[in-house]
DOTI-148736 format. One record per residue (C-alpha): x, y, z; residue in one letter. Coordinates in steps of 0.001 Angstrom, whole numbers, plus 500000, padded with zeros to 6 digits. Example, Ala and Ser with C-alpha at 12.3 -4.5 7.8 and 13.67 -1.06 7.14 Angstrom:
512300495500507800A513670498940507140S
***
This chain:
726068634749418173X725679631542420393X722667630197418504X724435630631414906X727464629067416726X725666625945417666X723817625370414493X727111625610412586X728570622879414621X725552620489415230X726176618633412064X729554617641414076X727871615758416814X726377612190416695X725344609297418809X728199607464420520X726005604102420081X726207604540416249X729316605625416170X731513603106417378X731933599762415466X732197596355417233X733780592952415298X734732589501416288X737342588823413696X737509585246412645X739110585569408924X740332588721407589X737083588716405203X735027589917408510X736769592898408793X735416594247405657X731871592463405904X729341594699407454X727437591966408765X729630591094411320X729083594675412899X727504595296415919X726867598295418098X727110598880421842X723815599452423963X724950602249426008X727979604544425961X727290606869429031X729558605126431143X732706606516428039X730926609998426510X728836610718429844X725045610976429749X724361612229426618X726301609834424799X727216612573422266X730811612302420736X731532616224419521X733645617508417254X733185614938413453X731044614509410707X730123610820409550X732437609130412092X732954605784412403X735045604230415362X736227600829414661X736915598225418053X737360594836416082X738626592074418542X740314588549417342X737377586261417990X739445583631420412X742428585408422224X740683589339421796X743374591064420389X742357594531419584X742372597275417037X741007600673417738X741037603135414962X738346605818413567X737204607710410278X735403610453409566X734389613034406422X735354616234408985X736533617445411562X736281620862413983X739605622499414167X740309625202416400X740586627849413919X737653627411411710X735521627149415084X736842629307417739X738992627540419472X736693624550420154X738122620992419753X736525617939418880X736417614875421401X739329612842421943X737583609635420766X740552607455420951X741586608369423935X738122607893425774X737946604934424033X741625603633425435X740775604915428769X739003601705429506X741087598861427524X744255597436428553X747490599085427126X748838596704424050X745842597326421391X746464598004417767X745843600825415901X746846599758412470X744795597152410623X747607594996408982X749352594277412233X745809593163413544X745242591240410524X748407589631410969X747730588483413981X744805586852413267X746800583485412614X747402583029416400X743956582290416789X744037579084415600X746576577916418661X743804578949421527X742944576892423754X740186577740426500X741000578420430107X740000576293432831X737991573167432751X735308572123430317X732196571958432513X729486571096429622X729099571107426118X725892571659423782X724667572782420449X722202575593419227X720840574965415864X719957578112414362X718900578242410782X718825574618410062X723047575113411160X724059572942414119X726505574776416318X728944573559418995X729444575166422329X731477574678425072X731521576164428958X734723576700431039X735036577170434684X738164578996435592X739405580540438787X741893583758437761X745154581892438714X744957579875435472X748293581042433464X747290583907431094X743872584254431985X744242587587434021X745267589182431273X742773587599428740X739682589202431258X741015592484431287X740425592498427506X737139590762427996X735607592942430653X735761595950428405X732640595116426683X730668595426430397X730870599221430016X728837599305426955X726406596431427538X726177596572432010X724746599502433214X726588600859436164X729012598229435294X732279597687437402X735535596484436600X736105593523439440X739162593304441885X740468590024440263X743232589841442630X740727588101444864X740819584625444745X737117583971445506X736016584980442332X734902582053439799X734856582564436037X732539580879433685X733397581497430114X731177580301427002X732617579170423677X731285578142419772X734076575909418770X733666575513414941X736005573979412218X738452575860410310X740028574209407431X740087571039409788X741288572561412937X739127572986415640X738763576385416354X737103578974419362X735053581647419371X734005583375423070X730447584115423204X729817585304426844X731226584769430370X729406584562433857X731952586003437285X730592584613440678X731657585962444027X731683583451446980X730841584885450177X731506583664453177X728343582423455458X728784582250459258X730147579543460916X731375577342457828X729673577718454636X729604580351451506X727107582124449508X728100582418446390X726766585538444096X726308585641440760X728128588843439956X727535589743436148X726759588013433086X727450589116429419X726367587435426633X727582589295423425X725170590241420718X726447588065417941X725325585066420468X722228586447422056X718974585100422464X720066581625421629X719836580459425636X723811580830426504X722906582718429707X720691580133431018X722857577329429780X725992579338431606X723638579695434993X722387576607435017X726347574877434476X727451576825437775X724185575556439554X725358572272438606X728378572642440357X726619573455443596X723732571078444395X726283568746445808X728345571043447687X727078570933451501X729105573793452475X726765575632450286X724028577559451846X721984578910449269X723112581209446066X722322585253445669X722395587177441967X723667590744442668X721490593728441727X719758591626438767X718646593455435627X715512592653434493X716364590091431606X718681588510433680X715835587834436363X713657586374433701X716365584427432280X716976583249436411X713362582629436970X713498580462433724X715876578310434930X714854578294438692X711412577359438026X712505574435434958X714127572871437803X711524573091440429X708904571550438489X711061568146438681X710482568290442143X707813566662444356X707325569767446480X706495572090443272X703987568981441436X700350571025440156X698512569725443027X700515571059445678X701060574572444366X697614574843444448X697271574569448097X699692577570448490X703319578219448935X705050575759451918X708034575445454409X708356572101452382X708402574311448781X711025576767450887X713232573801452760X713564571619449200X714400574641446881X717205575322449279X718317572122449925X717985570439446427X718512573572444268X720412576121446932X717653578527445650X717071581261448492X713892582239449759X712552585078448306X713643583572445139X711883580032446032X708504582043446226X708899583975443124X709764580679441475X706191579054442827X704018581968441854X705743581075438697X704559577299438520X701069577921440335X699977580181437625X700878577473435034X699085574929437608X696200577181437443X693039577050435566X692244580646434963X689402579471433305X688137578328436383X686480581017438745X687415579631442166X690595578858440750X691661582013439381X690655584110442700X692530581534444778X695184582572443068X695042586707442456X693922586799446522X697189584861447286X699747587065445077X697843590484446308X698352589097450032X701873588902449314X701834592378447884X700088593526450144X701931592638453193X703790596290453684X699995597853453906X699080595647456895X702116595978459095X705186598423460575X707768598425462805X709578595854463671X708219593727461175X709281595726458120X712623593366457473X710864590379457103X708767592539454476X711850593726452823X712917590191452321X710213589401450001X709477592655448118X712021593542445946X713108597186446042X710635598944443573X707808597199445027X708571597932448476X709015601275447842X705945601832445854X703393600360448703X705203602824451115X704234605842449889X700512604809448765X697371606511450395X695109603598450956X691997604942448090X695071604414445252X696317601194447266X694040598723445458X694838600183442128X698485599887442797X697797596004443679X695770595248440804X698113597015438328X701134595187439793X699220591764439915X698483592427435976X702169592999435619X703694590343437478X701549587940435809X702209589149432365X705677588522432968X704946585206434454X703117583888431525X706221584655429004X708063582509431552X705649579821431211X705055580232427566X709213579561427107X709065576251429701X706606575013427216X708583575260424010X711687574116426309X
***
């Protein structure tokens, strides 16, 4: 009887996100200290869709890394198991093995080796060049970081990302592993260096890749590629101090056109519009009184030139700053402004053809797709939900430039 069948074996299924373990070993202590765990955010992209690991009861799969170098130790546990003869012939997940699938050959499997290793730690040294240093204090504790730029040549570093790229598939949706053997790739890793018995020692907290295209006749593009902060270290600003490090690095460069983010997820946007718009409002083009009178070929031509912030992104960034310009409290105010966002949303409505690309440019996907498919009767709802939205997300922008 199927349904029996299933009901005796549903106790032996569980969520892959619970189930596996993460660690960033710093002292053997953290190993056994449950407050150093943390979980992945999605495991579709090991267990498939479901993210169902079949086959054990109370199972616990352990991926602790050395904090500095990321050596590894995979192991599991669990109370039971299916074996083919109690169940039919059905077999329980090869967890390890799915697991392994997407690490680099070399881990550990038993926990004294790993422990033993931890020693090497102390000898790390970063890759690359220290681009900027900065604290965090959390807690009333003052903590040091430290960003490295790198370029995948640097000895021992190819071998150091392949560990460190793992964590993409359970944090990156749709996550890739990149073709490192290309040289235009730029690394930006992020480190807490902290004190150990006097030495100083390193932790890594997150790393930034960046892609430089080439830009007919002499210039690149470079694109941010992916960013991973891990959760130990998030929501303390290390993305935005990471972005903002490799902007720093550009505004000089002339044979820089402008710079591109590939398929963005949503926090990463907010985290880019953040940044984007801190450092437009220390320019003369983005001051109160001339957002007011609307957005400018001067906005567009210094954003570019003094920031290498692209177009679209250079309008997003002043809808941004007008809204904190405006006075919503003021009538006239407040419907200069909603008329002037639902023109730009409303731009696919009012044309076709040939003009569509220069639509495209400005909408981003979901939107464009959205006004495409509207009847005009639900077309003003659509604009006044989407206004709402955008500038609900706008003010939480503005709300963290005024605590920054």
């Amino acid at each position: 009887d199927p349904s029996f069948m299933e009901e005796k074996l549903s106790p032996y299924k569980c969520d892959g996100n619970e189930a596996i373990h993460f660690k960033l070993v710093r002292t053997a202590s953290d190993v056994t200290n449950d407050n150093t765990t943390f979980h992945p955010e999605m495991t579709h992209q090991i267990f498939g869709d479901s993210e169902a690991i079949f086959g054990y009861k109370d199972l616990k799969v352990e991926v602790y890394y050395s904090a500095a170098r990321l050596n590894t130790y995979v192991n599991m546990h669990f109370s039971d198991k299916v074996s083919p003869q109690k169940f039919d012939g059905v077999l329980a997940d090869d967890v390890i093995k799915q697991v392994a699938d997407h690490m680099p050959p070399g881990f550990h499997s038993n926990l004294d080796e790993f422990i033993a290793l931890l020693h090497k730690d102390a000898s790390f040294k970063p890759f690359g060049e220290l681009k900027h240093s900065y604290t965090v204090t959390k807690d009333g504790n003052v903590r040091q970081f430290e960003i490295y730029q790198t370029g995948i040549d640097t000895p021992g570093f190819r071998e150091y990302h392949e560990r460190l790229q793992t964590f993409l598939l359970y944090y990156v949706d749709a996550a890739s592993f990149i073709d490192v053997d290309d040289d235009r790739w730029q690394f930006f890793l992020c480190f807490e260096k902290y004190k150990s018995n006097g030495n100083p020692m390193y932790a890594v907290a997150g790393y930034m890749t960046v892609y430089n295209y080439y830009a007919y006749p002499d210039s690149i593009r470079p694109r941010v590629s992916q960013m991973l902060v891990l959760p130990p270290f998030q929501r303390q600003g290390h993305g935005s101090q990471m972005l903002q490090t490799f902007y720093n690095g550009c505004y000089n460069r002339n044979d820089i056109r402008d710079i591109t983010v590939e398929d963005p997820s949503e926090n990463f946007q907010k985290m880019r519009d953040f940044v984007d718009a801190g450092n437009c409002m220390k320019l003369k083009e983005f001051q109160p009184e001339r957002l007011l009178e609307g957005f400018s070929d001067d906005m567009e031509w210094a954003a570019r030139h003094k920031l290498k912030i692209n177009k679209r992104q250079a309008r997003q960034v002043y809808e941004i700053l007008r809204l904190k310009a405006t006075d919503m409290n003021n009538p006239e105010q407040a419907k200069a402004y909603r008329i002037d966002i639902k023109k730009r949303l409303n731009i696919p409505f009012q044309k076709n053809g040939k003009d569509f690309n220069k639509i495209s440019k400005t909408l981003s996907d979901d939107e464009l797709s959205a006004t495409l498919q509207i009847p005009k009767e639900q077309r003003l709802a659509y604009l006044e939900n989407t206004y709402k939205e955008i500038t609900d997300s706008y003010l939480k922008i503005i709300e963290k430039l005024a605590i920054s």
